[in-house]
Structures are given as structure tokens and as C-alpha cells.
N, C-alpha and C positions, 0 to 999 in steps of 0.2 A: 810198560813204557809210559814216561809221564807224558799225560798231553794237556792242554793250556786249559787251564783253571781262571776261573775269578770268583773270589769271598767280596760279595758286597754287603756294604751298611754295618758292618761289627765295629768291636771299640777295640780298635788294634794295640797290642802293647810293642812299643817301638823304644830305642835304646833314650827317647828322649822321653817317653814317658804313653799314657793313654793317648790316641790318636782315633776322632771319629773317621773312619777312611775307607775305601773298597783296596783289597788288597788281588794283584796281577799273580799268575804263575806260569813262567813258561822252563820248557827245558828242564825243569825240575828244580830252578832257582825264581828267589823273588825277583818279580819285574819291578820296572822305575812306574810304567805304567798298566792297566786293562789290554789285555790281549785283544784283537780284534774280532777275535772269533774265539771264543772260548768252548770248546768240549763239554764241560763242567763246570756249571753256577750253580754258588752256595750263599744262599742266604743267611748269611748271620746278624743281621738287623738284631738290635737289642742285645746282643752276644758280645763275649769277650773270644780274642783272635790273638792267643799268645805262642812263642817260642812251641816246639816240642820239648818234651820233656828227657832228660840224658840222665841214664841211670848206671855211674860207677860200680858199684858194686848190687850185683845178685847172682846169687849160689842157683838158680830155677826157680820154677816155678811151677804151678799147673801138673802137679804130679811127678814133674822130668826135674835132675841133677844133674849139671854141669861137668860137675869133677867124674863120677858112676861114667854119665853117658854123655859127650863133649857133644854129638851129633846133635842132642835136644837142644842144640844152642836155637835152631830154626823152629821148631816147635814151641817153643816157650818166645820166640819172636814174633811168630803169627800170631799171638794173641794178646801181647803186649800193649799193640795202639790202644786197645780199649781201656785200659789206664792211663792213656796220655805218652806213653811213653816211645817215640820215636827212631830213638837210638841207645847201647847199652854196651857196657862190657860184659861179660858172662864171667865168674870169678870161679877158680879153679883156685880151692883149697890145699890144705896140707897133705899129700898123697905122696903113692909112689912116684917116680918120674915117667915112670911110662904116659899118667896121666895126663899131664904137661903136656909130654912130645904127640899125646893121641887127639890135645885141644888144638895144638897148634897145626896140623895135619889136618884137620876137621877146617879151618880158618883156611888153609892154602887153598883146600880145594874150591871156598866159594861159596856162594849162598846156590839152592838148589835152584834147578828150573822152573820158572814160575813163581817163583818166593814170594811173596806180598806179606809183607811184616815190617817191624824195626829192623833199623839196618842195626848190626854188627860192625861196632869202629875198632875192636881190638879184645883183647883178655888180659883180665885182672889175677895175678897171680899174688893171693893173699898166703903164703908162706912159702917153701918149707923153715926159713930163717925165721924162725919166732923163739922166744923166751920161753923156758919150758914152764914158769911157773904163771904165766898169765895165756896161755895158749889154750884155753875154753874149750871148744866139743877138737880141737886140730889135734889129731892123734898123734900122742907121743914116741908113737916108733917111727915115725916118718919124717919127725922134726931134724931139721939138719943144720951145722954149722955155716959161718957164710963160708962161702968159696966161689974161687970164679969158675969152678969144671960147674959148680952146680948151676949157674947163670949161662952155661952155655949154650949159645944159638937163641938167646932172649934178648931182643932187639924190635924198636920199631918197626921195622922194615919185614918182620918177620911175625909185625902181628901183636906183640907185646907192647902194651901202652901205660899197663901201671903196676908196680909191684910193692906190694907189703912187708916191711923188713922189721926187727926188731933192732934197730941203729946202733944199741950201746953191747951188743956183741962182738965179742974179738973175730976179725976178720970183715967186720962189715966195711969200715971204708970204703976197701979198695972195691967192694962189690957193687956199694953206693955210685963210686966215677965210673966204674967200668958202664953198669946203666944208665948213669947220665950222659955218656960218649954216645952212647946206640939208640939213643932219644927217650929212656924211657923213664919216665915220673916216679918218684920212690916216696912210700910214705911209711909214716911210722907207725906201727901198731901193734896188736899182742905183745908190747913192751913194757920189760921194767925199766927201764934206763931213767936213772936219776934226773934234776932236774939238768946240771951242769952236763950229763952226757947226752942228754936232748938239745939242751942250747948247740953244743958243738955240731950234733947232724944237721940242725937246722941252718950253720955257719955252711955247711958242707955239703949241701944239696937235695938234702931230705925236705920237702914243699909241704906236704900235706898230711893231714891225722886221718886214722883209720879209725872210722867209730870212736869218736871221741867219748872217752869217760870210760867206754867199753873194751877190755883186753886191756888193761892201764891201770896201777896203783890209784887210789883216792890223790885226789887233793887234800895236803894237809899241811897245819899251821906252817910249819918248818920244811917242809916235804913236799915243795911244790911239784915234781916229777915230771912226767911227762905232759901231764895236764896243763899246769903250770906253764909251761913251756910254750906248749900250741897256742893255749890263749894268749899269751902277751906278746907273741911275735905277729903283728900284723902285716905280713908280708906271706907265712903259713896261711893257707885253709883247712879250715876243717872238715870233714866227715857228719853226719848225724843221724840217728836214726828216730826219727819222730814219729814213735807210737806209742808212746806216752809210759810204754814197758820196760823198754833200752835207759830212758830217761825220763824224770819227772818233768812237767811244765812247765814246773819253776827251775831245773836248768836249763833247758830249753831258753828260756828268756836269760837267764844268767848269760849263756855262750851267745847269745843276739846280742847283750849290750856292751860284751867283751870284744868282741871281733865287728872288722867294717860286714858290712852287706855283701858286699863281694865275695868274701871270702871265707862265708858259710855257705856248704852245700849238702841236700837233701839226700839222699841213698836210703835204699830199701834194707841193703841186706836180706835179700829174701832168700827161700827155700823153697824146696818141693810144694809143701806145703802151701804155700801163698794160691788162693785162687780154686786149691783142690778140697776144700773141708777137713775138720778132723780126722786126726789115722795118725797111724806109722809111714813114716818117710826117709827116705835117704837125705846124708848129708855125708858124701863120699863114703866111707866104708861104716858110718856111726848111723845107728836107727836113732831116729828124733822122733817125739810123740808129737805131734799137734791138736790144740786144744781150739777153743774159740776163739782166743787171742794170742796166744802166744805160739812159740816152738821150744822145747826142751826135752837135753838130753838124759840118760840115765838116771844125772847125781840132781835133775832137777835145776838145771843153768839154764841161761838163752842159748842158747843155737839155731842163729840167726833170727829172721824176722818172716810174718806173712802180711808183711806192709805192702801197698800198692805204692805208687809213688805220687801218683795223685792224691791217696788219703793221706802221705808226708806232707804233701803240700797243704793242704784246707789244715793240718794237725795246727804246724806251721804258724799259719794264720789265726787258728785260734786261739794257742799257746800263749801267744806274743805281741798279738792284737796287731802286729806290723800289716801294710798296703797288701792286697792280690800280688801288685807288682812285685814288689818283693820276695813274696814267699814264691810266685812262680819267676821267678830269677833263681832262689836258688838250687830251681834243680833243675835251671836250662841254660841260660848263659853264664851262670859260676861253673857250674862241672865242665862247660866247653872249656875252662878257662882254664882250670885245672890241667887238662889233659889238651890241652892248646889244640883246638878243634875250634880255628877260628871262622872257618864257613859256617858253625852250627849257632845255635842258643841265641838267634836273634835275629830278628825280623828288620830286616837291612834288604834291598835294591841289591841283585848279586850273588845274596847267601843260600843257601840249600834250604829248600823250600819244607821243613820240616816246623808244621803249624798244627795245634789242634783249637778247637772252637767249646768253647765254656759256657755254663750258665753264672747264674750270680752265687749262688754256690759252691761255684770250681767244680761241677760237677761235668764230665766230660761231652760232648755231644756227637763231637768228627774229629778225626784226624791223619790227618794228611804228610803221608813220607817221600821224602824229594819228591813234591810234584803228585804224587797217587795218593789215591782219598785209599787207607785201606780201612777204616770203622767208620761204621754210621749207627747213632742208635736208630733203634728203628722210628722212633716218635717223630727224628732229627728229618727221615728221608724222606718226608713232604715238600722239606728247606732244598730241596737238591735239585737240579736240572740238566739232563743232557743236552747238545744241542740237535743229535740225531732226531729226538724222541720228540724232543721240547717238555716231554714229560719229568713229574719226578721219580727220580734212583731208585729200584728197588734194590 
């Protein structure tokens, strides 16, 4: 249960920019002011006090698979803050549908008792409607055409916050309005669709790119495609996966000077792998090898990533040379925005108190979910104070 916090002396990042400031937490939302009595005092003098970090899309983490085992969604939660990361979807891949209906069961029932991790806003269901010929490690007997029996009982309200389509398949429209009726975000990816059958989903309610450049024909001379498409519509955001593997540097900066600020956002794509070292991994029914940097499958493709989202962010910034602010915007108040989670991704009087504390490196130190400090590095827990103890946190 949260109880009232104060972060003093940090350099807050606020929607209007760095702010030297002591920042309030009651109730597990930002206050206008200092609680009177605060529980927990955190020195962040000299520190950066930005957004938490919101991570669209990740397959697991830390040895556990989403799509395998939905339950790990809490396990690969609890140790998430330590990257920054606050809140996430869990992505459930191309599978049977049992898998689906076993994440979304998994979701009704609730985070466990005692849960201390990132909160759980929803699940990313990146296929089974994907293009069979750009659909990477997503097993081809599981791929399906659109339909609405296949969208059935996928709705907001039911948990479902964003799904992955390949838009220029026969039958996707109506699958497209039927999710946008039940709230939920559709974006484009593992697609071939031309550049003219991209412009059209984009007319029609498709918002956002799934790994951009990644699952997607090349940009070429004549053959703008999909790529083509997301970047010139400045009202789309995109997707990214900045580890320097998924994408070179130098597109990285390309997709920065294409698209506003807003509407570039950071995603891990991660896997099992991320977090666990070298080995063989699940990525739903597909063994993935992981190496020191990378993840791949059999024929030697990416499948998926073992990016942190914090190390997307410092990438980010180095790639591109863009502000802190920037790069941690976008993968805290753009992905809110995306997925219109307007209590989150910003350090606002009101909003859900999901903040972690920085070095000048972007390198993480605390962070704190609605209100509850759940990581401290250990160096960090000298900065910390109860009011019980008056001592600091162990």
C-alpha cells in the first residue's frame, strides 16, 4: 500500500521541461505539494526524477515467456523496476488460441497477493493475423486469416490494449473497426502491404508501427511500403527497437528526423533471454539461442531482443545525440500516448505516481510504482529515509 513519499532536491522532468524541485507523493499519485509527514524520504539531490518507464511490447524476460507460461507475466514484473520500467504490456505471440484465452484468465485474476513490481496495464497480442511471408520466428501453422470469431472476447475491458495485424490482408478491415469499437489500439506489423495499402489502414484506424523496419519489406526507391508509409504520416507512431541490432544508428537517427518527438517510442521486444545470459530459450513453441547480444532463431534471424528499456533509452540518446528528455519521453509519456494511459508517462500534480531516479548516465538508481519505492540500488539506500527509523532503507 503506498504511503506518502517525498523525492527532494532532484532535477524533475516535468511536461514543461527540467524542473529543479522536491517532488510530493500521496495516495500513490503526484501531489501539488510535500506531504506533511512523509513515510519515505529520497534524496535525489544532483539526480534526475523522470516519468517511469512503459514498455509496449515484451515477449519475458529473466528466463520466463509470456506466450509458454502467461502466469510469468508477475515474475518477470518483479524485476522489471530495476530497469526503469514501471508498467508494461506482456506480448503473447503467434500461438494457439488456448494461449490467448490462458493470458487473458491469467490478467482477470489479478496481480498476486503481495505483488510488488510493475504494474500490468494490459496484453499485447502481436498476431495470429500476420503475412506469412514477413512473420520471422511467428510459427506458420498458427498464423491465421483475419476474422472476427478470431478477435473474439478481445476488448479493453477485457484486458486487451494493443494488437498487431498485418492490415493489407483480406478480411482485416472489418477486424481493424471491430477493435477499435472495444478500445483497442491496432498496429501494423509483420506486414507486406504495399505502400497505398498502408496509407489506407492508416486512413482507417491503424495508429501505430510494430518494430519499425523489422517484419516489413526494405524501403525502396519506388517501393515505399510500409515503411514508407509510417514515416510520412505524422499522426502514426512508431515502434523501435534500439540495440543497435534490430537497427543501425544511422537509422535510428533517420526515424528521429522523419517523425515528431512524440511519436517515436522505445520498446524492448524482449525474450526470455533478456536478463538471463546465454542459453536456449523459449519463444512460445520456437527454441531461440541467445548469445551476448543478440536472440536468434534456427535459420539465424532476430527473434526478438535482450534489450532493457533503459539501455533503449541511454541507446537512444547516443545514437541521436537528442536531450535525456527526449529519449526518456519516448518510452514514457509517447507509449502512454499510444495506448492512451493518460494518468501515466508524466510527472503532472494528479497522475499515478510512477517515477524512477537517474544518474547523469541514465543509469537507474530507485524506482517507485504508484507510490511504492519497489528497487533501490544498493549504493542508492543511504539517499533513503524512513520516518519510523529516521534511518536509511535497507
Amino acid at each position: 500500500m503506498s504511503k506518502p513519499l517525498a523525492m527532494l532536491g532532484g532535477r524533475v522532468l516535468t511536461p514543461e521541461g527540467l524542473v529543479e524541485s522536491d517532488l510530493g507523493v500521496e495516495g500513490g499519485l503526484i501531489s501539488e505539494r510535500l506531504p506533511e509527514q512523509a513515510d519515505l524520504v529520497i534524496d535525489a539531490s544532483s539526480l534526475l526524477v523522470a516519468p517511469g518507464l512503459i514498455d509496449l511490447q515484451i515477449n519475458g524476460g529473466f528466463g520466463f515467456d509470456f506466450t509458454a507460461d502467461p502466469a510469468s507475466m508477475w515474475e518477470v514484473g518483479r524485476q522489471l523496476p530495476a530497469t526503469g520500467v514501471t508498467s508494461f504490456l506482456p506480448t503473447v505471440i503467434t500461438s494457439p488460441a488456448g494461449n490467448r484465452s490462458e493470458a487473458l484468465r491469467v490478467l482477470a485474476k489479478g496481480q498476486p497477493p503481495g505483488y510488488r513490481g510493475a504494474r500490468v496495464l494490459g496484453l499485447h497480442f502481436e498476431g495470429p493475423m500476420l503475412a506469412q511471408d514477413q512473420r520471422g520466428t511467428h510459427e506458420l501453422a498458427h498464423l491465421r486469416a483475419p476474422a472476427l470469431e478470431v478477435v473474439y472476447g478481445w476488448g479493453r475491458a477485457e484486458g486487451v490494449r494493443l494488437v498487431t495485424l498485418a492490415p493489407e490482408l483480406s478480411g482485416a478491415e472489418p477486424v481493424i473497426q471491430i477493435l477499435l469499437d472495444r478500445g483497442v489500439v491496432v498496429a501494423a506489423g509483420h506486414s507486406a502491404a504495399t505502400y497505398e495499402e498502408a496509407c489506407a489502414a492508416l486512413r482507417t484506424g491503424v495508429t501505430h508501427g510494430t518494430h519499425l523496419f523489422n517484419g516489413m519489406p526494405p524501403l525502396a526507391p519506388r517501393l515505399p511500403g510500409l515503411v514508407g508509409a509510417l514515416l510520412e504520416h505524422a499522426d502514426a507512431s512508431v515502434a523501435i527497437i534500439a540495440d543497435g541490432i534490430h537497427l543501425h544508428p544511422a537509422t535510428v537517427r533517420l526515424i528521429r528526423t522523419s517523425k515528431p518527438a512524440t511519436q517515436v517510442v522505445l520498446t524492448t521486444d524482449a525474450m526470455a533471454g533478456m536478463g538471463a545470459g546465454p542459453g536456449e530459450y523459449a519463444l512460445g513453441n520456437v527454441v531461440i539461442t541467445v548469445g551476448e547480444r543478440s536472440a536468434r532463431n534456427q535459420a539465424g534471424g532476430l527473434a526478438g531482443s535482450i534489450l532493457t528499456l533503459d539501455q533503449a533509452v541511454r541507446n537512444f540518446a547516443s545514437f541521436t545525440g537528442c536531450s535525456k528528455e527526449e529519449a526518456l519521453a519516448a518510452a514514457s509519456a509517447n507509449p502512454a500516448q499510444v495506448i492512451g494511459e493518460s494518468g501515466r508517462g508524466r510527472i503532472e500534480a494528479g497522475k499515478t505516481a510512477d517515477v524512477i531516479v537517474l544518474d547523469d548516465q541514465l543509469m537507474v538508481q530507485a524506482t517507485v510504482v504508484e507510490g511504492v519505492l519497489t528497487y533501490c540500488r544498493p549504493e542508492f539506500s543511504a539517499r533513503i529515509t524512513t520516518r519510523e527509523s529516521g534511518s536509511p532503507e535497507n
